[in-house]
LUMBA-611880 format. One record per residue (C-alpha): residue number from 1; residue in one letter; z, x, y. Coordinates in Angstrom, 3 decimals, decimal comma. Layout:
(site NUM; "A"; (Z; X; Y)),
...
END
This chain:
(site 1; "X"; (10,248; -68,634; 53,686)),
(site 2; "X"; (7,423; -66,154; 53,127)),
(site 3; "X"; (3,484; -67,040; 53,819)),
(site 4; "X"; (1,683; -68,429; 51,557)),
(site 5; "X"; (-0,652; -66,262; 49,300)),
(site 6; "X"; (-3,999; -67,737; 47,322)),
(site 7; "X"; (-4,421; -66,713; 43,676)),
(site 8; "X"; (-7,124; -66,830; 41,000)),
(site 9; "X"; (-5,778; -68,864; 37,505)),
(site 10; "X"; (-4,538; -65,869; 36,202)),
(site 11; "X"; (-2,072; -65,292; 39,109)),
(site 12; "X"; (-4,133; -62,527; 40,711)),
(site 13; "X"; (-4,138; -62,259; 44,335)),
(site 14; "X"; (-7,253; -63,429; 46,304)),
(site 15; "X"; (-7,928; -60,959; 49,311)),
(site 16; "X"; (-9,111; -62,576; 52,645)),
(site 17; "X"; (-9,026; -61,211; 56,067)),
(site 18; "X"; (-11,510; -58,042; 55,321)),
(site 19; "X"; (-15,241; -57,790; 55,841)),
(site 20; "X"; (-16,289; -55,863; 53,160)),
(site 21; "X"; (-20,162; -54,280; 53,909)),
(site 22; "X"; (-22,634; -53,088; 51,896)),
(site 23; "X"; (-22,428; -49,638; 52,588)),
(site 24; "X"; (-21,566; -47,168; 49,827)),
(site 25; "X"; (-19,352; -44,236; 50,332)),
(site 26; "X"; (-18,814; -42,902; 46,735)),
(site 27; "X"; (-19,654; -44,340; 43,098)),
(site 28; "X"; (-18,685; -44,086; 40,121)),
(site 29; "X"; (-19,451; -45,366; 36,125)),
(site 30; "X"; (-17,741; -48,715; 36,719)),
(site 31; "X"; (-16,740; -48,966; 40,420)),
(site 32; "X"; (-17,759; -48,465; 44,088)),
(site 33; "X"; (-16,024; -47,383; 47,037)),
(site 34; "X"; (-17,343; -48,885; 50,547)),
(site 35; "X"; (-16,444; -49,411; 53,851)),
(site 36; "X"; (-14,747; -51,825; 54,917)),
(site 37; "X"; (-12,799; -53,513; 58,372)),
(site 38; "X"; (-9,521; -55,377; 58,842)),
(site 39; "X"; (-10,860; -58,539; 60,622)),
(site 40; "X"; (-7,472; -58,888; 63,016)),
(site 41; "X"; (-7,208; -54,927; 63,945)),
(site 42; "X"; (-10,610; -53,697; 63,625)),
(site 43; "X"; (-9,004; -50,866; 61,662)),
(site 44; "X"; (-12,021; -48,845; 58,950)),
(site 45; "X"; (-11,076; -49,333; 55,202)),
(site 46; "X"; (-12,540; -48,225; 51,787)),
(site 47; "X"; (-12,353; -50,775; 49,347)),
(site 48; "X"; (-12,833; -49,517; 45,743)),
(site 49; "X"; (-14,460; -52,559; 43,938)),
(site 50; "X"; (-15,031; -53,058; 39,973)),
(site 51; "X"; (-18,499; -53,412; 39,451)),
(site 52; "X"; (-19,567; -56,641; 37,713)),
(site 53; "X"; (-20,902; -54,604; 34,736)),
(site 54; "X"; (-17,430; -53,749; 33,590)),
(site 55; "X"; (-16,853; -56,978; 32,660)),
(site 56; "X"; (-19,720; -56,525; 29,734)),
(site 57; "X"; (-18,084; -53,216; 28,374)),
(site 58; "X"; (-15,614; -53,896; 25,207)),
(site 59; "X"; (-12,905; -52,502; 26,408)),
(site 60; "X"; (-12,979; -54,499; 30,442)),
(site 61; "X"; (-9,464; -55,520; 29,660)),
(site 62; "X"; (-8,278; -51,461; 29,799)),
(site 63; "X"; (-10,486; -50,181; 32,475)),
(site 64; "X"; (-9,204; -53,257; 34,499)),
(site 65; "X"; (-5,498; -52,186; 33,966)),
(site 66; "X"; (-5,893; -48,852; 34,801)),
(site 67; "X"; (-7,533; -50,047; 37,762)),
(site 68; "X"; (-4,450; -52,259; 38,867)),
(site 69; "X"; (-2,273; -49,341; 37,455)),
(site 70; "X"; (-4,007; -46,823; 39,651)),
(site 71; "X"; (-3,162; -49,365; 43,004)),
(site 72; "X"; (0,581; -49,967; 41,988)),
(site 73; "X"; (0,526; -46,102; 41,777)),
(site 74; "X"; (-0,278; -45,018; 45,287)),
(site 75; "X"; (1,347; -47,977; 46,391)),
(site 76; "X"; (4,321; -46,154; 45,105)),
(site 77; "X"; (3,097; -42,874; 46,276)),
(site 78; "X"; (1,795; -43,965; 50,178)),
(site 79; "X"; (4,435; -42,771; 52,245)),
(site 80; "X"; (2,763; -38,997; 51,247)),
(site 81; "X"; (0,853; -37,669; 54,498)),
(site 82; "X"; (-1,211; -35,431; 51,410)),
(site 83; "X"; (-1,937; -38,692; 49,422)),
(site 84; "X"; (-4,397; -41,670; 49,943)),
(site 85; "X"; (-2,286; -44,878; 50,846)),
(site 86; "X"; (-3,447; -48,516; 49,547)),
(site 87; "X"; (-2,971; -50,911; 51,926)),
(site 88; "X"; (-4,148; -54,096; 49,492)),
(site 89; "X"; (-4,409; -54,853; 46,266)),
(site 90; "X"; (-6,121; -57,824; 44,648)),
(site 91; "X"; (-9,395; -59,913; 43,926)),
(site 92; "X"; (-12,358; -60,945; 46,482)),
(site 93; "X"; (-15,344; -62,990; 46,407)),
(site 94; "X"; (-18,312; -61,079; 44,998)),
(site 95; "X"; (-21,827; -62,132; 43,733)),
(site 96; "X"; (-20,596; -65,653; 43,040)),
(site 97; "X"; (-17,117; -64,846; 41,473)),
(site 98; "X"; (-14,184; -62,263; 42,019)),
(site 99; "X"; (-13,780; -58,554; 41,361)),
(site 100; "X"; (-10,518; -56,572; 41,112)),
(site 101; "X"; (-10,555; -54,451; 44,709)),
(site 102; "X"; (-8,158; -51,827; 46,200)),
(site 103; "X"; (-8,006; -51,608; 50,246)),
(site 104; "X"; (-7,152; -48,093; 51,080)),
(site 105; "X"; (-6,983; -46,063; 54,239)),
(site 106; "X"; (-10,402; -44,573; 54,764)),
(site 107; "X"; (-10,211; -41,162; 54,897)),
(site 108; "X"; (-12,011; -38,806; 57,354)),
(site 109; "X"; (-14,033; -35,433; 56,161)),
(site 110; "X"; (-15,375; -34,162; 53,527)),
(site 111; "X"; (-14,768; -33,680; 49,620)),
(site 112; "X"; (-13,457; -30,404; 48,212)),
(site 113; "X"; (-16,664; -30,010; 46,438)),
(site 114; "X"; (-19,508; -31,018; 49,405)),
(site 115; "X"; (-17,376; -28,103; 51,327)),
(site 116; "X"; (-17,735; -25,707; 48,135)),
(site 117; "X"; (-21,329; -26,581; 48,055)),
(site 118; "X"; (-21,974; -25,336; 51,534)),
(site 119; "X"; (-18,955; -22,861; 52,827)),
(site 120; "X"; (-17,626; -21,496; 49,597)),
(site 121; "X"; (-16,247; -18,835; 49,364)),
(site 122; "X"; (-13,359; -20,002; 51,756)),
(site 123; "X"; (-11,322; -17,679; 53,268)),
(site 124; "X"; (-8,053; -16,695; 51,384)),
(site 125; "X"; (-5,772; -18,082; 54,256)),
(site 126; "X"; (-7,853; -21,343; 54,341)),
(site 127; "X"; (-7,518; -21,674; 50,197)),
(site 128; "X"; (-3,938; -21,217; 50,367)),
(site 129; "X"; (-3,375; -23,872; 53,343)),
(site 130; "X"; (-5,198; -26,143; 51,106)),
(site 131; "X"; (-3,609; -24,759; 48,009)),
(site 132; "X"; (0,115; -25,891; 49,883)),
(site 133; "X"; (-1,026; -29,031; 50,593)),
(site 134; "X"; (-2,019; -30,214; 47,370)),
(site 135; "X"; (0,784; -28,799; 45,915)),
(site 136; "X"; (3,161; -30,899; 48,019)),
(site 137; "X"; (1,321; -34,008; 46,924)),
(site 138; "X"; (1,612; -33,211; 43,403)),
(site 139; "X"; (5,187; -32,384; 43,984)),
(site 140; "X"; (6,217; -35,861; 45,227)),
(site 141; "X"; (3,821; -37,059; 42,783)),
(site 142; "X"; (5,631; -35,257; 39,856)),
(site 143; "X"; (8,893; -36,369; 41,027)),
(site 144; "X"; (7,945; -39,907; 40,570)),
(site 145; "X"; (7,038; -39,162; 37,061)),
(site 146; "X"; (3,298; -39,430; 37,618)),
(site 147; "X"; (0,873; -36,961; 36,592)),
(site 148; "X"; (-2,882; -37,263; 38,091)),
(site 149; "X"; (-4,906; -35,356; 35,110)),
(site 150; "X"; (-7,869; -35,539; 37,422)),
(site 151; "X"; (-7,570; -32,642; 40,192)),
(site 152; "X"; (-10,857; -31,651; 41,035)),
(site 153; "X"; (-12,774; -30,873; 44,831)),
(site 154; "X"; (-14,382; -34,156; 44,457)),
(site 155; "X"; (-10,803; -35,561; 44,135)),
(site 156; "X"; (-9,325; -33,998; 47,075)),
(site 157; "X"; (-10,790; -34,945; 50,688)),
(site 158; "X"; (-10,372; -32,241; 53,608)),
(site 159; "X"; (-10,928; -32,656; 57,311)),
(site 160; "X"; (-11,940; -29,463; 59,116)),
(site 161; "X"; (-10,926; -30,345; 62,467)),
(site 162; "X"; (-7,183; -30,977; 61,468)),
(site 163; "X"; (-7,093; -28,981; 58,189)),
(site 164; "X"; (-5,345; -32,283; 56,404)),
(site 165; "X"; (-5,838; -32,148; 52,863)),
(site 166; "X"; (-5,661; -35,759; 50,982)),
(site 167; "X"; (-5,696; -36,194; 46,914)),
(site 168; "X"; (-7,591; -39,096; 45,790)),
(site 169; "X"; (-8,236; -40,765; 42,580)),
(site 170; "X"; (-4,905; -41,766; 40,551)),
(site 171; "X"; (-7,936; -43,821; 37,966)),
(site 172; "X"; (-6,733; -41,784; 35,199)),
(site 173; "X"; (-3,083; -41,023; 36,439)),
(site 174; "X"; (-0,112; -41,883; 33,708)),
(site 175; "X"; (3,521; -41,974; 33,966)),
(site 176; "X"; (5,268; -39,127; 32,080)),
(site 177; "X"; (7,948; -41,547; 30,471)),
(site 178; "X"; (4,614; -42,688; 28,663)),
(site 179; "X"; (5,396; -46,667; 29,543)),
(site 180; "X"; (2,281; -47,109; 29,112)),
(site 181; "X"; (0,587; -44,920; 26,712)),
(site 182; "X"; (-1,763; -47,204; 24,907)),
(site 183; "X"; (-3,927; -47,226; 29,038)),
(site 184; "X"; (-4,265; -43,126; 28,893)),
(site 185; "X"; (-3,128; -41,687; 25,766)),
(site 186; "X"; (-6,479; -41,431; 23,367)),
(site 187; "X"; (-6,776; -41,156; 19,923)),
(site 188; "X"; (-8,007; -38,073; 17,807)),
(site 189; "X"; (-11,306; -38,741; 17,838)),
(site 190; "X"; (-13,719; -39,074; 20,604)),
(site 191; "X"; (-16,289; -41,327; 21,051)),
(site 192; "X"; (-18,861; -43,272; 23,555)),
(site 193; "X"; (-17,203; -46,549; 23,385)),
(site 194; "X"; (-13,912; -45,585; 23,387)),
(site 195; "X"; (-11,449; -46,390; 26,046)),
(site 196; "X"; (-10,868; -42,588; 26,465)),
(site 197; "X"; (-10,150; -41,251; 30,309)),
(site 198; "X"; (-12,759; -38,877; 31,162)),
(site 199; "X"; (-12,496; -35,504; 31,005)),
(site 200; "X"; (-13,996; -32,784; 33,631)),
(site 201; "X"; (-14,040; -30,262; 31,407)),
(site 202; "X"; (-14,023; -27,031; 33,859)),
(site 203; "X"; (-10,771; -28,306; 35,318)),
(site 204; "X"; (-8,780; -29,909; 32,455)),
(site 205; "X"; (-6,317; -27,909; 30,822)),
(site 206; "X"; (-6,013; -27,033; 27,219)),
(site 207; "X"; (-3,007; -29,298; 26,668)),
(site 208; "X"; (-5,252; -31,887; 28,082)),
(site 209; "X"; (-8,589; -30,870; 26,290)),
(site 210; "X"; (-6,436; -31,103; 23,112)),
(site 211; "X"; (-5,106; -34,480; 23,949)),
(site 212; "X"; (-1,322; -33,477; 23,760)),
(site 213; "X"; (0,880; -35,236; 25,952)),
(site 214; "X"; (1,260; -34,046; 29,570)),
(site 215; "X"; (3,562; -33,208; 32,092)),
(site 216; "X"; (2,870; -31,949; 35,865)),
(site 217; "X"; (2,196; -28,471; 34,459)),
(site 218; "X"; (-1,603; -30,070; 33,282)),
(site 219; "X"; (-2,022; -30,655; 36,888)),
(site 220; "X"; (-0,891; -27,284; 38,064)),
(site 221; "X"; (-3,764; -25,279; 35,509)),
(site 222; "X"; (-6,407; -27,901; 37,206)),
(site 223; "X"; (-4,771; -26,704; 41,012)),
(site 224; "X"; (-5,157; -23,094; 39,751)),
(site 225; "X"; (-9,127; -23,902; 38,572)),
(site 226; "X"; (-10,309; -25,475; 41,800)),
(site 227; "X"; (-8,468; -22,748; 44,056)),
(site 228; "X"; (-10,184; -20,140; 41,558)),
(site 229; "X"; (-13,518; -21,957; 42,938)),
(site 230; "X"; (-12,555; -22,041; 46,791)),
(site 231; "X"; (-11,781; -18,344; 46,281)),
(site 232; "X"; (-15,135; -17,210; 44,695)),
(site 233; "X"; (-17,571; -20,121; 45,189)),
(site 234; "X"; (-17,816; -19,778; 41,132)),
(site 235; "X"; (-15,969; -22,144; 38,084)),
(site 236; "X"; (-13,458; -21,157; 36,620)),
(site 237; "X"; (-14,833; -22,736; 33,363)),
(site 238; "X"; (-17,575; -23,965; 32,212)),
(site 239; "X"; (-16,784; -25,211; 28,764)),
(site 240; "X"; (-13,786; -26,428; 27,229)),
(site 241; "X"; (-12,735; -22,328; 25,700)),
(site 242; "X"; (-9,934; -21,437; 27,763)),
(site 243; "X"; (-9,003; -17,747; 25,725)),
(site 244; "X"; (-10,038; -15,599; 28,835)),
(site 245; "X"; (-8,981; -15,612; 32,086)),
(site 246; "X"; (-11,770; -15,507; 35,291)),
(site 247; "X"; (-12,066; -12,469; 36,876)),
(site 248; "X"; (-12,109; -11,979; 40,431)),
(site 249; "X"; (-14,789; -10,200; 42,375)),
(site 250; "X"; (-14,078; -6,744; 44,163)),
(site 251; "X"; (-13,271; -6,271; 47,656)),
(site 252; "X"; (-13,187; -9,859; 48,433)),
(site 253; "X"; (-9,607; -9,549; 50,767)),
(site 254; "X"; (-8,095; -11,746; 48,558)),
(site 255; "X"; (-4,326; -10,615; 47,890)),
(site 256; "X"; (-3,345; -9,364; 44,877)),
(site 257; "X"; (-0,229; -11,825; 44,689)),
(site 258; "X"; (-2,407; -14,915; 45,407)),
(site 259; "X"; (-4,916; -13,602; 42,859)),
(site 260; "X"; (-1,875; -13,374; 40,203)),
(site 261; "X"; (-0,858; -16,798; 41,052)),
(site 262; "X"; (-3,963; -18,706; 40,074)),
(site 263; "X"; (-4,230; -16,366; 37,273)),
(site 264; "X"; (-0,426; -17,456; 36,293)),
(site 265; "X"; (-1,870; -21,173; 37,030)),
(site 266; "X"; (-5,113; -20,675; 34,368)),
(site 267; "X"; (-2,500; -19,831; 31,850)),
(site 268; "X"; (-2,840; -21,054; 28,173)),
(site 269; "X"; (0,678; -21,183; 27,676)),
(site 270; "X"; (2,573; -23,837; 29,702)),
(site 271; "X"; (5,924; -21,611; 29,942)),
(site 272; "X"; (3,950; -18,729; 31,410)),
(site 273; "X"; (2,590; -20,973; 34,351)),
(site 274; "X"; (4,645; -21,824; 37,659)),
(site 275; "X"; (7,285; -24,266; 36,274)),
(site 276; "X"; (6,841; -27,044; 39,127)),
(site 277; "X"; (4,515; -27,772; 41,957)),
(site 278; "X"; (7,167; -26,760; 44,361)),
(site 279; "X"; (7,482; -22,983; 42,700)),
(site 280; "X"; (3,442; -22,864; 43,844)),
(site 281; "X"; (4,223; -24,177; 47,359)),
(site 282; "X"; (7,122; -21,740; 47,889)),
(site 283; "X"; (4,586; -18,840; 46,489)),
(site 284; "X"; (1,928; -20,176; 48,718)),
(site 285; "X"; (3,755; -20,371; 51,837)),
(site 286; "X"; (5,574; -16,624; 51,051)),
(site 287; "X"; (2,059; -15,647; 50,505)),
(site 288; "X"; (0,629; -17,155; 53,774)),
(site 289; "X"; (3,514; -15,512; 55,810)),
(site 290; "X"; (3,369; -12,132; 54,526)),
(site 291; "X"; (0,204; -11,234; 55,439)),
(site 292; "X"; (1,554; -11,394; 59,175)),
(site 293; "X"; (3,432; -8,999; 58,170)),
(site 294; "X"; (1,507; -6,606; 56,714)),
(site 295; "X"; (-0,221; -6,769; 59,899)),
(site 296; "X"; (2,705; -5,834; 61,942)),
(site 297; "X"; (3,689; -2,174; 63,007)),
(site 298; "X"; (6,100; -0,118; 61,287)),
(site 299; "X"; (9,804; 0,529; 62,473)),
(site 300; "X"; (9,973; -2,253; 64,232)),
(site 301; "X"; (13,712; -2,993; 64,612)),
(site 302; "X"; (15,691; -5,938; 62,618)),
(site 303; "X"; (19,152; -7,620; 63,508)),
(site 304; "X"; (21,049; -7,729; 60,485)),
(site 305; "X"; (23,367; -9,916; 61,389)),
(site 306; "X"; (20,837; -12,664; 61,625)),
(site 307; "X"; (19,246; -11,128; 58,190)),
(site 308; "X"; (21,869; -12,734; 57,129)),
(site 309; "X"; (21,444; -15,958; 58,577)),
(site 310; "X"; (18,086; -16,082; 57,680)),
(site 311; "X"; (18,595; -15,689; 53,976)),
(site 312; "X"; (21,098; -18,906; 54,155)),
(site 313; "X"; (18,354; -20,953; 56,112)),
(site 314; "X"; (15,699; -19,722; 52,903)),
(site 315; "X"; (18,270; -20,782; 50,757)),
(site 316; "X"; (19,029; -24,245; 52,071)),
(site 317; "X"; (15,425; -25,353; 52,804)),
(site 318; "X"; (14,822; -24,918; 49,103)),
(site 319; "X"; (17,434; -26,965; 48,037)),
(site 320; "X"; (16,507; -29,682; 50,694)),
(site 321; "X"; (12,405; -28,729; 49,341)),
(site 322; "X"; (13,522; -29,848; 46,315)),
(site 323; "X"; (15,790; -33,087; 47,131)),
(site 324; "X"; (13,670; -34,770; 49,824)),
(site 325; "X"; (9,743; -32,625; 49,527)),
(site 326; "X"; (8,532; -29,892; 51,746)),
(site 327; "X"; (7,683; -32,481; 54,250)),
(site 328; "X"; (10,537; -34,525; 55,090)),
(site 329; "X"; (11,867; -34,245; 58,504)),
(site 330; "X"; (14,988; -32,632; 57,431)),
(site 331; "X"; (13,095; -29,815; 55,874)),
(site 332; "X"; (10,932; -29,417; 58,519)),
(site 333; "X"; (13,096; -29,049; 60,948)),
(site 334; "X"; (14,968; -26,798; 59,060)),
(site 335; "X"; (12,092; -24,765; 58,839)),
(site 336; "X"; (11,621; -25,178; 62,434)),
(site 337; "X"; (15,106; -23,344; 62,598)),
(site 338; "X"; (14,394; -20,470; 60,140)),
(site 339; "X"; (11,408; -19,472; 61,919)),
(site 340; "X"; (13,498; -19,277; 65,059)),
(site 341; "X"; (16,303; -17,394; 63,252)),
(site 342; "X"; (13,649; -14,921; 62,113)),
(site 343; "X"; (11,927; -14,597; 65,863)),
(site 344; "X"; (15,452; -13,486; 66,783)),
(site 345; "X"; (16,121; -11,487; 63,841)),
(site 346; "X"; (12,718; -9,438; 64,722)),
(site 347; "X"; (11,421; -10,647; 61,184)),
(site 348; "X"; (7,232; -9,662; 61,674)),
(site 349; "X"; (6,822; -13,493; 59,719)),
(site 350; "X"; (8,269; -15,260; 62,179)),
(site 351; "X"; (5,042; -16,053; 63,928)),
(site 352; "X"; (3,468; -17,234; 60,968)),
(site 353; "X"; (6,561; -19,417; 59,803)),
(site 354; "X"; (6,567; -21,332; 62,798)),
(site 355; "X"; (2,704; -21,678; 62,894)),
(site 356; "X"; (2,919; -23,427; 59,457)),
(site 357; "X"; (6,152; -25,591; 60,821)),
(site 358; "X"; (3,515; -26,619; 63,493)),
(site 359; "X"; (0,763; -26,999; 61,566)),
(site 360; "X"; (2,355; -29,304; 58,852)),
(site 361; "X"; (4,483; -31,843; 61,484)),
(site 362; "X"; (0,510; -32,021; 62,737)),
(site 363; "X"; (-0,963; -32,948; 59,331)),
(site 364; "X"; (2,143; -34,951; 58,459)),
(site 365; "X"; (1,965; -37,382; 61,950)),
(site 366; "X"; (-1,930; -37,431; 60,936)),
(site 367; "X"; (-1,483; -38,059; 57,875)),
(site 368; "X"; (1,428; -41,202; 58,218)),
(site 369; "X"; (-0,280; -42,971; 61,413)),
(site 370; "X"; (-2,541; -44,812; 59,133)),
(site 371; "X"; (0,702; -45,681; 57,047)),
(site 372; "X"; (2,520; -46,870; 60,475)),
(site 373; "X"; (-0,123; -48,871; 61,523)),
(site 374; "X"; (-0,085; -50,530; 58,547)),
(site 375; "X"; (3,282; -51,556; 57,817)),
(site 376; "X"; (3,148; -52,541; 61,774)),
(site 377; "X"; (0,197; -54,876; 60,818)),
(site 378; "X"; (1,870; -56,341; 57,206)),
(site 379; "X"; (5,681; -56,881; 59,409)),
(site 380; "X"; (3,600; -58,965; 61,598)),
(site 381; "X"; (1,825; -60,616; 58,728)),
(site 382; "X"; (5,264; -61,908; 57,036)),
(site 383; "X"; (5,877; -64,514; 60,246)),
(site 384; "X"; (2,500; -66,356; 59,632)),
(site 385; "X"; (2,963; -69,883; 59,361)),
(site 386; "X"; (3,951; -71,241; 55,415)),
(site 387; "X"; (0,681; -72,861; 54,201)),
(site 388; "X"; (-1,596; -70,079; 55,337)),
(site 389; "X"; (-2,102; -67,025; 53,482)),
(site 390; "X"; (-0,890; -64,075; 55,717)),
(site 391; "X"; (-4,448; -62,316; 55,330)),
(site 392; "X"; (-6,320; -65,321; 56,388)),
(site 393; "X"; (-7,366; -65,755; 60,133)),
(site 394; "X"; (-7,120; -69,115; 61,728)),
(site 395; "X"; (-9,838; -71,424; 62,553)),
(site 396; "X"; (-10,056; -70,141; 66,370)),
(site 397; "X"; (-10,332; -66,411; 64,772)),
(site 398; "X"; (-12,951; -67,267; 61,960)),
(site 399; "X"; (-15,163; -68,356; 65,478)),
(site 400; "X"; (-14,531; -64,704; 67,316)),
(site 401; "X"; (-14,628; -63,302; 64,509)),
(site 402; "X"; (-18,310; -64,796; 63,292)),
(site 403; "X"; (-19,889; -62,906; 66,506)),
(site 404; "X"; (-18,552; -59,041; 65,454)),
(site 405; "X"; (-21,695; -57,619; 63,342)),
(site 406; "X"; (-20,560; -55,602; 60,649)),
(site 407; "X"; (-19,439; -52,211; 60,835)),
(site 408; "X"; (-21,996; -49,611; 61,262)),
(site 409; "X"; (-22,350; -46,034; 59,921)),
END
C-alpha cells in the first residue's frame, strides 16, 4: 500500500519535508517565488507561494485554479531539459494557515531580460542558440496542446556558463482543446477587477491583443518579438499597433535569412508566420550551420555518393523531430550520424552540425539531472512506512535536522 499523505478539508495536499526561507527570488501581483531546501537531500528549490492577499481579491477562487492549473501543467511538461520541472504541488503552513505552493527545480542564471539590460545586443549566433532552444520547448509544449501566451525575457531563464535556456511561467498557459476556457478565455471588455490574464503588450500578438482564441502560432509572434530584442537591444513594440514591422539596424552581421525569419514571426497574419515551432527550429539550426559554411573556401571537393546519404539522414531526423522532439535520444543520435555522414561527404557544415549535436546532449543531461534526481528521491519516497506521509521526516531526522540553519544566499 502507498504512504500516507496529510490533507487540508478540502482534500488539498499538505507539503512537509521543505524548509521554505524568507528569501525572495522573484515577485509578482499575487505570488512569490523563494528559495527553498529539500530537508532529506539538501537539494535548492523555488517554491512559488500565493500570497495571503489573494485570498481578499473577488475572484481568489480563479487565480487559485490557474495556479494549480499552471503546476499540473509542467508536471505534464517536466521531462523537457528547456522547461522548468515541478517537483511538488500542494499547501504549507504560512502566517498561521496554508497557502497553495509549487516546489520547482531552482534554476541557475539569469532572466532573458536582466541579460538584455546589460549585454544586449547579443550576438546573432548566441540569439539563434537561444532562439532553438525555446523553440524546442514550445514544440513539446504545443504538442501537448498547451499554449504559454506569456513568452517574454523575464519568462525565459539562461545560464551563460552552459548556454541552457529554460521557459518559465505556464500562470497564464491554456490548453488549446479550450477544457477549460472559463480560467483564460476573457470577455470583451476589459477591466481592473476582472479575472483577465495579463497582457505584456510589446510581446502579445494581435490574435491575443484581440482576445481571439489561440493556438501555438500566438506563441511563435511573442518568440519572434523577444529575439527581435536580443538582436537589437530595442522592442519590437511598444503599444498594442502591430501594422508595421521593426526594422533592423544596418551593418549589424545579422543574416539576412535570420532577419526574414523574425520578420515572418512578427507577422499579422497567422498563415504567413512559420506554421509550427519545429519549422523555426529547423530554420534556426539551417541558419546556425550555414554560416560555417559561408566561411569555408571555395571548390572544396564533395562525395556525391554520400550527398546522397546525407539528404536521407535530413529527411529522417525530421520525421523522428517531429514524432519524438528535437531532443530525444533517437534524434540526437541521428543527428550525431548526419553530421558524420556530412564530415565524410566534405559538407563545409559538418563542423557546425556536430557542434550543435554536442552542445544540445550537454544542455539536455543539464537540463534532466534535476529531473533524475528527483524521481530517484520520490521512488524512494513510495516505500515509507503506511501512517507517515512520504514527505515527512521521522522523529530522529526532525532532531538533525533542527541543527542545519537555513539556506543562505
Amino acid at each position: 500500500m502507498g504512504a500516507a499523505r496529510r490533507f487540508d478539508p478540502g482534500g488539498r495536499v499538505i507539503l512537509s519535508g521543505y524548509n521554505i526561507s524568507n528569501h525572495v527570488i522573484a515577485k509578482g501581483g499575487f505570488g512569490e517565488v523563494r528559495l527553498g531546501v529539500h530537508l532529506r537531500t539538501g537539494e535548492k528549490v523555488a517554491a512559488k507561494l500565493l500570497l495571503g492577499r489573494w485570498r481578499e481579491h473577488p475572484h481568489h477562487a480563479v487565480h487559485e485554479a490557474r495556479f494549480t492549473r499552471e503546476g499540473n501543467i509542467l508536471h505534464k511538461l517536466s521531462d523537457h531539459p528547456h522547461i522548468v520541472s515541478v517537483l511538488d504541488i500542494g499547501l504549507i503552513a504560512e502566517r498561521g494557515g496554508f497557502v497553495p505552493v509549487l516546489i520547482m527545480e531552482l534554476c541557475e542564471g539569469s532572466s532573458l531580460d536582466q541579460i538584455v539590460r546589460t549585454a544586449a545586443p547579443l550576438p546573432w549566433t548566441m540569439v539563434a542558440d537561444i532562439g532553438r532552444q525555446i523553440s524546442a520547448a514550445l514544440h513539446s509544449a504545443h504538442t501537448a496542446a498547451v499554449v504559454h501566451r506569456d513568452i517574454k525575457p523575464s519568462n525565459v531563464m539562461f545560464d551563460r556558463s552552459s548556454g541552457l535556456v529554460k521557459v518559465l511561467d505556464f500562470g497564464i498557459a491554456r490548453f488549446m482543446e479550450a477544457a477549460d476556457a472559463a480560467l483564460t478565455h476573457p470577455p470583451t471588455v476589459v477591466t481592473t477587477t476582472s479575472v483577465l490574464p495579463p497582457l505584456t503588450k510589446c510581446y502579445a500578438s494581435p490574435e491575443q491583443l484581440r482576445y481571439e482564441d489561440l493556438d501555438g502560432r500566438s506563441d511563435l509572434f511573442s518568440l519572434g518579438a523577444v529575439l527581435f530584442e536580443l538582436l537589437t537591444g530595442r522592442l519590437a513594440y511598444r503599444s498594442h499597433r502591430r501594422d508595421r514591422l521593426p526594422v533592423f539596424p544596418d551593418g549589424d552581421g545579422t543574416p539576412d535569412a535570420l532577419r526574414a525569419l523574425v520578420h515572418q514571426l512578427l507577422a499579422v497574419d497567422l498563415d504567413k508566420r512559420p506554421q509550427s515551432a519545429h519549422e523555426v527550429y529547423r530554420r534556426l539550426t539551417d541558419i546556425r550551420v550555414s554560416a560555417a559554411e559561408a566561411r569555408m573556401p571555395e571548390g572544396r571537393p564533395r562525395r556525391p555518393r554520400l550527398l546522397a546519404l546525407e539528404a536521407e539522414f535530413a529527411e529522417v531526423i525530421g520525421v523522428v523531430e517531429l514524432r519524438e522532439g528535437p531532443l530525444h535520444d533517437v534524434c540526437l543520435e541521428l543527428r550525431e550520424g548526419h553530421a558524420k555522414v556530412a564530415k565524410r561527404a566534405g559538407d563545409p557544415r559538418a563542423t557546425e552540425l556536430a557542434e550543435l549535436v554536442r552542445r544540445d546532449r550537454e544542455r539536455v543531461r543539464a537540463g534532466t539531472r534535476h529531473g533524475s534526481r528527483l524521481r530517484h528521491r520520490q521512488d524512494r519516497e513510495q516505500e515509507a512506512p503506511e501512517g507517515r506521509s512520504p514527505h515527512a521526516p521521522t522523529p530522529e531526522e526532525i532532531e538533525f535536522y533542527g541543527l542545519i540553519p537555513p539556506p543562505m544566499v
